[in-house]
Structures are given as C-alpha cells and as structure tokens.
N, C-alpha and C positions, 0 to 999 in steps of 0.2 A: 263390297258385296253386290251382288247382282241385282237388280229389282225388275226382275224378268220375269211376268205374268204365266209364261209359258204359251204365249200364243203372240209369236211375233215373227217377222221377215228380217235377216241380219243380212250384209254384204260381210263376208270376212275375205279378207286380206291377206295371204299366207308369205313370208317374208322369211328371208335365208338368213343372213346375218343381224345380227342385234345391232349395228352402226348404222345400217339403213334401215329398221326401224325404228330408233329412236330421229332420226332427220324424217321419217315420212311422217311422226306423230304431228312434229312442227309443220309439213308440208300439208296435209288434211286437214288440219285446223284453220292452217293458212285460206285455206281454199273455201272457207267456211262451213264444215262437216264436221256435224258434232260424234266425236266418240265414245261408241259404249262403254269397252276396256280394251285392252290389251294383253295378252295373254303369253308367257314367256318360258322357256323349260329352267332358267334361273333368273337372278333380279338382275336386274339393266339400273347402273348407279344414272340419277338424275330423269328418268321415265314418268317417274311419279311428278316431279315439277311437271313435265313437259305436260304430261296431262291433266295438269292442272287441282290434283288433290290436295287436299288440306294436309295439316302437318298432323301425325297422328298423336291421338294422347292415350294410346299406351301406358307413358312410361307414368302418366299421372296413376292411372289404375293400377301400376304396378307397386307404387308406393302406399299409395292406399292400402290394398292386400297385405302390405310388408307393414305398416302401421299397424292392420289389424293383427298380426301374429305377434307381435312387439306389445302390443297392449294386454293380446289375452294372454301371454306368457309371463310378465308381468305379475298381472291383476292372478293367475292360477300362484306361480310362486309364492306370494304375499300371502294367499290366504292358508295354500297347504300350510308352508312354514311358518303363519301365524298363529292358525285357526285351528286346523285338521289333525295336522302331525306331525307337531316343532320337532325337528331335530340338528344335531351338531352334527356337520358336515366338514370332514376334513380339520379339526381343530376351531371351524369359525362360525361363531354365532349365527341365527337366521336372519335376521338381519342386514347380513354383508350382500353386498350386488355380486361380487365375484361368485358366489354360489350357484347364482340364477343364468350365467352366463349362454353357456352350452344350450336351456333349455329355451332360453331367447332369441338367438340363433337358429335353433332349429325350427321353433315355431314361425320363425319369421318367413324361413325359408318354402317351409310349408305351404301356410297359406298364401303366400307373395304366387306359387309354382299352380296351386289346386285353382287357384282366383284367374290366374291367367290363364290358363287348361279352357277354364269355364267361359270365360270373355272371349278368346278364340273360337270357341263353339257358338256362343250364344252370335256374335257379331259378324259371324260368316255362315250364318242361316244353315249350321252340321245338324245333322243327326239320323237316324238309324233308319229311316224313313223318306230323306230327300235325295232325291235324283239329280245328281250333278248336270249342268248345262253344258255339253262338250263341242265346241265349238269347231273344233280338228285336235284327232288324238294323236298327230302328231307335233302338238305343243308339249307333248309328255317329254319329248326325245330331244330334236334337234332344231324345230320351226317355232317361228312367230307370230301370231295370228291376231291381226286387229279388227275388231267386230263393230258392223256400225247397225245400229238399228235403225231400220228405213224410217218406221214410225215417227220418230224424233229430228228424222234432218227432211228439210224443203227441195233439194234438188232429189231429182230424179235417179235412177237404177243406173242406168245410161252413165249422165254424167259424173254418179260416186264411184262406180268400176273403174270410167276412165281415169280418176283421179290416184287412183288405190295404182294403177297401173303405171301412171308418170311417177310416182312416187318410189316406185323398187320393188313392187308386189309380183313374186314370182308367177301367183294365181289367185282370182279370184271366185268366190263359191258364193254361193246362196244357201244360207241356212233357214229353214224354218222351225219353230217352236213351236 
C-alpha cells in the first residue's frame, strides 16, 4: 500500500522489459537508494523478495473467514435442525453431519470470498472516494515504472537519475504529488 501523503517529489524509472527490472531493483539498492514501489502491468515472480517485502499473511485471513463460515454454518444447522424446525432430510435424522454438508461448504465459501473482497479494500486503501497515484499510465500496458521518493533517500536528484539510468531505465521523469 502506498503511504503517500500526496505532497511529494518521486524520480520514476520507466523500464522496457521485466528482466531488466527486476536486476535494476537489486542494482538501486545496491547503490544505496531506497525504493518506494515498483510498479508492473503483471507480477514479476521473485520482485517482491528483491524488494524486500515481508511474506504476506493472506492466507492466514483467509482461513480465518473460512473458519468463520464453518462455524456459523454449523452453529445455524444445529440449531435450525434442533431448535427451530427439526426435520428428516432424505431418510436421516438431524443429527447426521451428511445433512449439514452442502450448507457448510457454501457458507464457508462465502464468507472465506466476502472477508477477502473486504481485506483487499480495507488493505489497499480502495474506495469510492480515493484518487489512485499514477505514476505513468503506461504501467497499465506494456512499461515498468520504479518510483523513488526523493524525501526518503540522501543522495541527490542528480545522482538517483544517474543511477536509474546505469541501471536500464529507458527514461526518467519527475513526478510530483
């Protein structure tokens, strides 16, 4: 996620092929330049190492969500079938698990799909109101664009352009926010 105040100076990078940048992310680094993100029109396997992100825990939240649909599918079955409005399903008592199957399944599915929907919104700062930060629109198509915010690195304009340039950057721009 971006934590871009909206009032910053970026050097972005524009880069042809995804093999030269995923080697200029290591080359920038090297060079002691810290980077904002990287920006790509599909995923680049191993980018995220090179930049240095943590390992995402998704899949924990995804089980979580899928616990909770498991549970209140469950706890709803038990009590209709206990409580509300026993009845014999297909020959077997209320009782049987086989009855509750399909409706376990589905809720799991549910909430596991609605829970991540939300966590994808909530975690990538969406909503009907925010103004994307586009860096170059043509990262939609065919380009690569690594954005460095001047604010956060020590050298100078000068020598991060030059750096972005030894590196395979077809061009370099100056963004403001």
């Amino acid at each position: 996620m971006s934590d871009v105040t909206g009032n910053g100076k970026f050097l972005v990078g524009i880069y042809d092929d995804d093999d030269v940048v995923l080697k200029a992310v290591r080359d920038v680094k090297d060079a002691g330049v810290r980077i904002h993100e990287v920006y790509t029109p599909f995923p680049i396997h191993g980018l995220d190492i090179a930049l240095g992100h943590p390992r995402s825990r998704l899949g924990i939240a995804a089980f979580l969500f899928a616990l909770s649909g498991t549970s209140t599918a469950l706890l709803l079955t038990a009590y209709m079938e206990s409580f509300d409005w026993p009845m014999i399903v297909g020959g077997k008592d209320s009782y049987s698990i086989i009855v509750y199957v399909p409706i376990i399944f589905e809720l799991t599915v549910l909430f596991c799909a609605l829970g991540m929907v939300g966590t994808f919104i909530v975690s990538n700062g969406l909503g009907p109101t925010v103004k994307p930060l586009m860096y170059d629109l043509r990262t939609t198509d065919n380009k690569f664009a690594m954005a460095i915010d001047m604010s956060k690195n020590n050298l100078g304009e000068g020598d991060v352009e030059r750096i972005l340039k030894n590196s395979g950057a077809a061009e370099v721009n100056v963004k403001q926010f």
